[in-house]
N, C-alpha and C positions, 0 to 999 in steps of 0.2 A: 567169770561166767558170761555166759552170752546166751540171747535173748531167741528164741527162733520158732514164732507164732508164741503158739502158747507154752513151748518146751523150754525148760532150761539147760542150754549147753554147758556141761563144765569140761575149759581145757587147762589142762596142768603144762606149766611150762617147762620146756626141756632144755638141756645144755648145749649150747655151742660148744663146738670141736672146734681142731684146730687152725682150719684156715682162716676161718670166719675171724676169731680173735686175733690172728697172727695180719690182716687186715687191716688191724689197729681199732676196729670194730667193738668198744666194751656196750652192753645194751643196759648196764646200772649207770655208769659213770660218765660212760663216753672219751676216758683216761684210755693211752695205750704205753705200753713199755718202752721205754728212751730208746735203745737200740731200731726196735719195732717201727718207733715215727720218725726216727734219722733217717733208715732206710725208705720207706715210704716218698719221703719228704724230697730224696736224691734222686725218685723216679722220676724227679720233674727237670732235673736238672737240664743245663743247653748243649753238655758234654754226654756223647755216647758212650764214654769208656766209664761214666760214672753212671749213668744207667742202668748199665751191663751190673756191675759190680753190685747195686740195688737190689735186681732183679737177682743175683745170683745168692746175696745175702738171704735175700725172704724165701726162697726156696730152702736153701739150706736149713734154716729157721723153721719150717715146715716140718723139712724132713726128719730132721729135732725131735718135734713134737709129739710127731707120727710115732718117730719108733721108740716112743717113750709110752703110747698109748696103746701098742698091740704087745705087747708082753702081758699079754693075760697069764693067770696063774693057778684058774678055776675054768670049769664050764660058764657058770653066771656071771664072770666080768667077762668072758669071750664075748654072751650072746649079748649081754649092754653093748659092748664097745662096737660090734657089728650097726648094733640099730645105731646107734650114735652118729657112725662113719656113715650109715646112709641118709641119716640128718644130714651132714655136712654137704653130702655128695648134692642132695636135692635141693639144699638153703643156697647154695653155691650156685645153681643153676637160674637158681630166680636171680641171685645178685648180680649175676652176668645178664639175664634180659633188660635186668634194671637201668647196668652200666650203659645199654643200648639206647635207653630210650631218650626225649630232648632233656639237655641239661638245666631247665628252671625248676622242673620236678622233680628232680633224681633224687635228692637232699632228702625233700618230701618221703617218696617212698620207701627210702631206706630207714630213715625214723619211724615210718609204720610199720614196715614190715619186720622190723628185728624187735620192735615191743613184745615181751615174752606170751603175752597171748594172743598176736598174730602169724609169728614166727612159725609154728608147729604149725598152721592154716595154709602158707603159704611156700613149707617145705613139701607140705603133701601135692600141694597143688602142680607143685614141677618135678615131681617122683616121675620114673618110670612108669611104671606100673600103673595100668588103668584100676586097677581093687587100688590102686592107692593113692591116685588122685581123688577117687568122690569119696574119700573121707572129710574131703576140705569142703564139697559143695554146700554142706548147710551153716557152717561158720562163715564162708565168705561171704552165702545171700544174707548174713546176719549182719556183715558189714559192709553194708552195702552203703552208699555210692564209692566210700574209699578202694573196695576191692575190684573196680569196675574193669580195670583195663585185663586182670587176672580172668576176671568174669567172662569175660568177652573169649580170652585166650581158649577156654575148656568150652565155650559152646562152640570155636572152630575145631574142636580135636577131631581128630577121624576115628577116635572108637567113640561106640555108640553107646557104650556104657557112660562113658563119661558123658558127651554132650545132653544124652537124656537126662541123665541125672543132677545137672548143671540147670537144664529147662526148667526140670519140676521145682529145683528150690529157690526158683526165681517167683516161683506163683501169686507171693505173696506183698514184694517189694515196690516201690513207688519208681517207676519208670521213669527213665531219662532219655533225650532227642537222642543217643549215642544207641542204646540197647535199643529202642523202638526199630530202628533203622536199621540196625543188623536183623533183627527179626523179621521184620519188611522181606526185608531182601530174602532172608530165607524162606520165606512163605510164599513169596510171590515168584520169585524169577532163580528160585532152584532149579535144577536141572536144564536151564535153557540158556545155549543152544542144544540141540540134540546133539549136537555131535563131538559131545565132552569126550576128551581120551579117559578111556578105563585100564589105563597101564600106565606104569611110569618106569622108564627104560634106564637102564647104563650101563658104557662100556667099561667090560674089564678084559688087559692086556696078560694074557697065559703064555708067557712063553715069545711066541712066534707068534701067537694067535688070537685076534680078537673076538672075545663073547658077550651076546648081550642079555643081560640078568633085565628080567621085567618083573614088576612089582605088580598086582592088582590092584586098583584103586576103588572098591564098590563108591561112587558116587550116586547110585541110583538105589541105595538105603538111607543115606541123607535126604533125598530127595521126597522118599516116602516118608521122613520123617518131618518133616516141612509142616505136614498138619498138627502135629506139635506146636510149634513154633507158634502156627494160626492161632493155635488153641487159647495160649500164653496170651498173645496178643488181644482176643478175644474177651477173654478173661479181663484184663489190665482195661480195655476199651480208653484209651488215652485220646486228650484232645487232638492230639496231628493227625489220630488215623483217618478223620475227615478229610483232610488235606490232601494227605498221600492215598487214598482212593479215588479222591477227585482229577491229582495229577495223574496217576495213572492212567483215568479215564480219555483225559484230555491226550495223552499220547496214544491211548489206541483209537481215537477220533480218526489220525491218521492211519490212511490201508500202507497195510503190508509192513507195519510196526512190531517187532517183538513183542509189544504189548495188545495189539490188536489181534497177533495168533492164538497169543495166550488166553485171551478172552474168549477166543470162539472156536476155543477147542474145549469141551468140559471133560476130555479124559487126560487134560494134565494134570498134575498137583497143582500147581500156580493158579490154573484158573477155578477150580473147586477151593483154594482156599480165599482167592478175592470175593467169588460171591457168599461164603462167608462170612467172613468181614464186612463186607458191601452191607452183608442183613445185620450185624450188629452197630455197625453206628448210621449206617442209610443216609448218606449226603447228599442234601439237595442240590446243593450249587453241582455236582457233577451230572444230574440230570443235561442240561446245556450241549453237554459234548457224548453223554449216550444218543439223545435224538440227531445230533449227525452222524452216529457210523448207522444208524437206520436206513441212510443214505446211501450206503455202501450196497455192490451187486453183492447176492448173497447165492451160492449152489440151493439147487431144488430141496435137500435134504433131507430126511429117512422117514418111513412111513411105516410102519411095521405095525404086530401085535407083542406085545416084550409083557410076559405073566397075566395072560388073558387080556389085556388092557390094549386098545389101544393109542400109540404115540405120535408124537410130531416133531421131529427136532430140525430147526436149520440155522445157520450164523446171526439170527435177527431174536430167536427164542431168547438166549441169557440176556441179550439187551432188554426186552420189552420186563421182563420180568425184573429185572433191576430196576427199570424207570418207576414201574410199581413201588417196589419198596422205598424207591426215594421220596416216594409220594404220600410213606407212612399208609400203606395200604393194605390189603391182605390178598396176597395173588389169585386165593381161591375165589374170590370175587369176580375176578376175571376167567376162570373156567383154567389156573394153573394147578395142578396136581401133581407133588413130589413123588417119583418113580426111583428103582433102583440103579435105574440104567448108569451108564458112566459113574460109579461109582455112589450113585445119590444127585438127580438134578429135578429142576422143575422143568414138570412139560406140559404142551396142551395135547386133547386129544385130535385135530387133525389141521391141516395151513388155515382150512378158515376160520375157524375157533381161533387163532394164533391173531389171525389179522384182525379181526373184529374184538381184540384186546389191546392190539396196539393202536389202532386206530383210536378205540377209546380212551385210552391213555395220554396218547400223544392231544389230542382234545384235552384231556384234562390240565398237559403241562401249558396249553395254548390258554386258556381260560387264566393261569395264574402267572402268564408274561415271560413264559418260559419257550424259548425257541430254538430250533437248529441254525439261528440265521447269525449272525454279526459276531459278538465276542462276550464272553464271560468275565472281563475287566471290568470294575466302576469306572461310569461313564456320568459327564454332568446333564445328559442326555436327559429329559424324565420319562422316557419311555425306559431306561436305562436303571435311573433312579428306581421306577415301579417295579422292576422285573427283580431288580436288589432288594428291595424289600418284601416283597412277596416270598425270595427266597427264603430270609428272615423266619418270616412267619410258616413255613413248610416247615423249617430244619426244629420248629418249638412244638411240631406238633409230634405226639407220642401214642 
């Protein structure tokens, strides 16, 4: 049984088929049949012609097997023997990723994965079939950190049934620098560059004539699912996310940064989901490197009336309002008001409302040692010293 929030999972264990055991593979004993590990044993050999011979034994031995198991004689050993063979086909395909991966954990995972109640976990997990992969998702977040590198596999799938369904039964588990980091990345710098290919091409030779078969690749439903991913993240609020918000920051510090578009565009995903994030854990020490892109020329920026209201957005808006929140502050105090616009942003209503919040802000980061000037390295400096500690005492305030 297995354990998952408050549910009890029960999985029953199923039979290996034939190649699995014909691998030398037993998951009671760890015993295989004399013929079975002689041949085995001669795949290693430093002669080809006994290689061959190996190879051509365990095949045969297979094939043995095989047609000793489809002489069904009913309907209901047909339809067993079918699920069965698709056990095989699916246990088989992890064994082969396994075979891939570096050799000081290989040992490792094949002991956990052919234990009879992970096995049937992680046949589903390398099925075909997306209905028949997230049967696995809530027994693998059950074994979690063990299942981690599988975990990882099904939030890269390109059906969206699986990876969603991968996301949600991760809700509840204790996060590690590996998942944080793939989440990161998918929440922040999905879909960027814009100019991802949405096909994936190849040739086939007809004849005389070559044709080219193009796949469609929707990247930009991944992309919108990305606030997912925030969510998870969000959710989890792990110690690095300070870190990796900070760094971020510090690269959009620089103009013209992948990271510096992203922030001042609020109709990407990436960038609506860092200042998300940005509002759940609000890091001060990246205050430092938002007051220098304040620094930066910024376009005039839109003026409109958007549902009677009116707005003010231009490249300096999502910064001032950030340095607020890092300041543990409430933006409406500043005259910031969340609008529908881009999808959901904060805004003021006209540049000078806007100025006369950053101005007072940036006062305020000035009062507590905080500046666009020098470097956010400790330094033996004590102006250095103060400015570090002062952070300190920002980042405890709640």
């Amino acid at each position: 049984m297995l354990r998952i929030g408050n549910r009890i999972l029960t999985v029953k264990p199923r039979i290996m088929t034939a190649s699995i055991l014909l691998l030398g593979i037993s998951v009671g004993t760890g015993q295989a049949a004399p013929s079975i590990s002689s041949a085995i044993r001669r795949l290693g050999s430093s002669r080809y012609t006994v290689r061959q011979e190996a190879s051509a034994d365990l095949r045969m031995l297979m094939t043995h097997q095989l047609r000793m198991m489809i002489h069904a004689t009913s309907d209901e050993r047909r339809v067993r023997l079918m699920r069965l063979l698709e056990f095989d086909e699916h246990i088989t395909r992890w064994a082969l990723a396994v075979m891939r991966r570096p050799q000081p954990n290989r040992r490792e995972l094949f002991d956990w994965g052919l234990s009879p109640l992970v096995a049937p976990l992680v046949a589903d997990a390398f099925a075909y079939r997306p209905s028949v992969q997230v049967k696995a998702v809530n027994g693998l977040a059950a074994l979690w950190p063990q299942s981690q590198w599988i975990v990882q596999r099904l939030l890269r799938s390109r059906h969206r049934l699986v990876y969603l369904s991968m996301l949600s039964a991760m809700w509840n588990v204790k996060p590690n620098t590996k998942i944080i980091h793939q989440l990161w990345q998918w929440s922040i710098m999905s879909g960027y560059p814009m100019v991802q290919p949405s096909v994936r091409q190849h040739l086939v030779k007809f004849h005389h004539q070559v044709i080219t078969v193009t796949h469609f690749v929707n990247i930009w439903q991944r992309v919108q699912d990305s606030t997912f991913a925030a969510n998870v993240l969000r959710h989890w609020n792990p110690p690095q996310l300070k870190a990796l918000l900070t760094a971020f920051a510090r690269t959009a510090s620089k103009p013209n940064t992948p990271a510096a578009r992203i922030l001042s565009s609020p109709s990407m995903a990436g960038g609506r989901n860092y200042l998300a994030l940005f509002a759940r854990a609000r890091p001060a020490a990246a205050a430092h490197y938002l007051l220098k892109i304040l620094h930066h020329p910024t376009p005039g920026g839109i003026n409109f009336n958007f549902n009677n209201q009116r707005v003010h957005w231009d490249g300096h808006t999502t910064i001032v309002y950030l340095l607020i929140l890092a300041a543990h502050q409430k933006p409406s105090d500043y005259h910031f008001f969340h609008s529908q616009l881009y999808g959901g942003s904060w805004l003021t209503s006209t540049p000078g409302a806007q100025l006369a919040a950053q101005k007072r802000i940036v006062a305020w980061w000035h009062q507590h040692h905080v500046t666009s000037a020098g470097t956010a390295a400790p330094s033996r400096h004590p102006s250095a010293v103060h400015r570090q500690k002062s952070l300190h005492v920002i980042a405890g305030l709640r």
